[in-house]
C-alpha positions in Angstrom: 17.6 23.5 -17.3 17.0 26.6 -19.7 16.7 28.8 -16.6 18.9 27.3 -13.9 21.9 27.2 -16.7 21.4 31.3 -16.7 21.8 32.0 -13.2 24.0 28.8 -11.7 27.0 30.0 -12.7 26.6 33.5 -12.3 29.0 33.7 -9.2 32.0 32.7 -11.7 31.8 35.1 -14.1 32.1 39.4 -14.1 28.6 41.3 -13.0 27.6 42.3 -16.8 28.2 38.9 -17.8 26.2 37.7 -14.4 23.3 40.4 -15.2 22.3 38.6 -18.5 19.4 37.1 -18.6 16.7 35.4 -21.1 13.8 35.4 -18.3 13.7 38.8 -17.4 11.2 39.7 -14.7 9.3 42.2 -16.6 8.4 39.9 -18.9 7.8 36.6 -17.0 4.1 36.6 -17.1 4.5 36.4 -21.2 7.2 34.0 -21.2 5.5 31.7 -19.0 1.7 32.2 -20.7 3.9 31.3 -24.1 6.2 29.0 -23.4 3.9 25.6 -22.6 1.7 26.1 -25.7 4.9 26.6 -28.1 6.9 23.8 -26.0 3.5 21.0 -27.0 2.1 22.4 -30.0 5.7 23.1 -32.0 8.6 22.8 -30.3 7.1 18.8 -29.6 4.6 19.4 -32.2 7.2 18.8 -34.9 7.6 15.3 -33.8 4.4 14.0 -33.0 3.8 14.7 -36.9 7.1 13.2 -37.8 7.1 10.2 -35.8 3.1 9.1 -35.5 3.0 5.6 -36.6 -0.3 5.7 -38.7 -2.1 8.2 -40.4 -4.6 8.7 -37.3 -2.0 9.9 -35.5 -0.3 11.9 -37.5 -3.3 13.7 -38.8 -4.3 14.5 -35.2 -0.9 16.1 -34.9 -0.3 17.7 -38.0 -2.8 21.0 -37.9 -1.5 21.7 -34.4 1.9 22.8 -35.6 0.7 25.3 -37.9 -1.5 26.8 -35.8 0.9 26.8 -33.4 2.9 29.0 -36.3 0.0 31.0 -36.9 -0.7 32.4 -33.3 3.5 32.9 -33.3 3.3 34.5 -36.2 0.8 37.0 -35.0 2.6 37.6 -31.7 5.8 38.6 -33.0 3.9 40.6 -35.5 1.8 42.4 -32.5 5.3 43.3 -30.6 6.9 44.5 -33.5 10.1 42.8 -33.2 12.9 42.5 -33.2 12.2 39.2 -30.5 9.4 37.2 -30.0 8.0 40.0 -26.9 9.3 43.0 -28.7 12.6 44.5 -28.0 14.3 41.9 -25.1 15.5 37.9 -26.6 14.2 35.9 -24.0 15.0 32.2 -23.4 11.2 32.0 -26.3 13.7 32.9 -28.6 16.0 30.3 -28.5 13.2 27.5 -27.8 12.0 28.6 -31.2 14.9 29.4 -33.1 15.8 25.3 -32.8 12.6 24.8 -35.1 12.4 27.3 -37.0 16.1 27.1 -38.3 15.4 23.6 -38.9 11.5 23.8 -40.3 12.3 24.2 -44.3 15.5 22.3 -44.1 13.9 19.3 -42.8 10.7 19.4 -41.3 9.2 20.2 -43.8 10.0 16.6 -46.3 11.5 14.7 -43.8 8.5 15.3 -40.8 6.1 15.8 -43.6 5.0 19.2 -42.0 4.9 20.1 -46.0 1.8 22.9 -45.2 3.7 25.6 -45.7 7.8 27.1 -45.1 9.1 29.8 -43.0 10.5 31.7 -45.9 6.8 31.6 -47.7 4.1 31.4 -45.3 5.2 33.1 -42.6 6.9 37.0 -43.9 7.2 38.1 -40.1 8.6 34.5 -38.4 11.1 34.2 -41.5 12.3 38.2 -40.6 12.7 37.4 -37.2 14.9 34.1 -38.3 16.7 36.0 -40.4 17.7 38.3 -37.7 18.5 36.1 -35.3 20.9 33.8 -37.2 22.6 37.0 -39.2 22.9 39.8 -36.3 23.7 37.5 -33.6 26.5 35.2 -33.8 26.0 32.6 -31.4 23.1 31.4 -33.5 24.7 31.2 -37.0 27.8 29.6 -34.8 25.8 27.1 -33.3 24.0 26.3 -36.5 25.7 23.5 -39.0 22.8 22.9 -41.8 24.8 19.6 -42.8 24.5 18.4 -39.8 21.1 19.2 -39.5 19.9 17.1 -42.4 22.0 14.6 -41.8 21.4 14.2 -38.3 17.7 13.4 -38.9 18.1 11.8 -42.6 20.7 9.0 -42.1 19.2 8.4 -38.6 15.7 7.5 -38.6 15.6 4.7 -41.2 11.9 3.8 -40.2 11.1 7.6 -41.9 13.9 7.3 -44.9 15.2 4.1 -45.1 17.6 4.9 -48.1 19.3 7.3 -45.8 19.4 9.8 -48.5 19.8 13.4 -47.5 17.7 16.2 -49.6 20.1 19.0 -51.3 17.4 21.5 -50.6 16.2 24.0 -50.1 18.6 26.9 -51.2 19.8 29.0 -49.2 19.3 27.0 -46.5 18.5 30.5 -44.4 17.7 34.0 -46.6 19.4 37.5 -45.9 17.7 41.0 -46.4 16.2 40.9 -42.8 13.8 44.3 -43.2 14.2 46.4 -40.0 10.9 48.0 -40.3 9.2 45.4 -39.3 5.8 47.7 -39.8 6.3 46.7 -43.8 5.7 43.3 -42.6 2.1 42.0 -43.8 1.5 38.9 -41.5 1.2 35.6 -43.0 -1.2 32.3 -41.9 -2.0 29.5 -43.1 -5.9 29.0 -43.8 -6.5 25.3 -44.1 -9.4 24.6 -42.5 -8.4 22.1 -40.0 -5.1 24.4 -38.8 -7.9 27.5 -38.4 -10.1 25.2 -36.2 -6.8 23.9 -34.2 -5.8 27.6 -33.9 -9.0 28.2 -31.6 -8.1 26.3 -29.2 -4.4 28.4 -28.3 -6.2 31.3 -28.2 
């Protein structure tokens, strides 16, 4: 749907608008070698933590996601930025963009992927969030952080069956988005079990 929703109605609208694309053929190959591993591992990963029914589960889930962080932070570190693949968004972008925005607003508590945050772990996946969501305004648009929180807080009362939605944390998305991203040191986290679930994406 990601892709056909880019092309399908490309005969209604004007030819720059039609020439836009998130999948651009010079960088297919990359997409499609990234796209499955960050679909299972975070984009899904997220709520195979959140939702596991027992403690197996969930512990077989859990290191997954932040390796899955790891190798994405180290990617966007080794293209430089400003996107995922270096200097074109591609549709990786907005897959991981719904996350991330909502990792360390409610992930984090509410899916119990409490490892780590964006905004502390990660120094080159919180710079490219903070670019996307303050340079591009059809993110920061599309982005309502009450909604967010509420959305996962009041609904699944078999995770938080008080229904009570978490004030934190604040701001719910950081400015001073460094454009240099070479003053970026890349972040990780180094628990064991993440490290040894990291191994297997490479």
């Amino acid at each position: 749907m990601l892709r056909d929703l880019q092309v399908s109605f490309n005969h209604l609208l004007p030819a720059d608008k039609a020439s836009v694309t998130l999948y651009p053929e010079h960088l297919r190959s990359q997409i499609d070698d990234n796209a499955n591993w960050i679909s299972e591992y975070l984009n899904t990963g997220v709520y195979k933590a959140g939702f596991a029914p027992d403690q197996v589960t969930y512990e077989k889930h859990f290191p997954n996601v932040f390796a899955a962080l790891n190798k994405l932070e180290k990617l966007v570190n080794d293209n430089g930025g400003p996107f995922i693949l270096g200097e074109h968004m591609t549709e990786l972008d907005v897959r991981v963009f719904a996350t991330l925005i909502r990792f360390d607003t409610i992930y984090v508590q509410h899916f119990k992927c409490n490892l780590g945050m964006i905004r502390r772990e990660y120094p080159v996946l919180h710079n490219w969030l903070k670019g996307i969501y303050w340079h591009h305004d059809a993110y920061s648009a599309s982005t309502d952080f009450k909604h967010i929180k509420e959305n996962y807080s009041k609904s699944h009362d078999f995770i938080n069956p008080r229904a009570i939605t978490p004030w934190g944390p604040w701001p719910h998305i950081e400015k001073g988005y460094e454009g240099d991203w070479s003053k970026i040191k890349a972040g990780r986290v180094d628990m064991p079990e993440v490290l040894q679930a990291e191994k297997k994406l490479a």
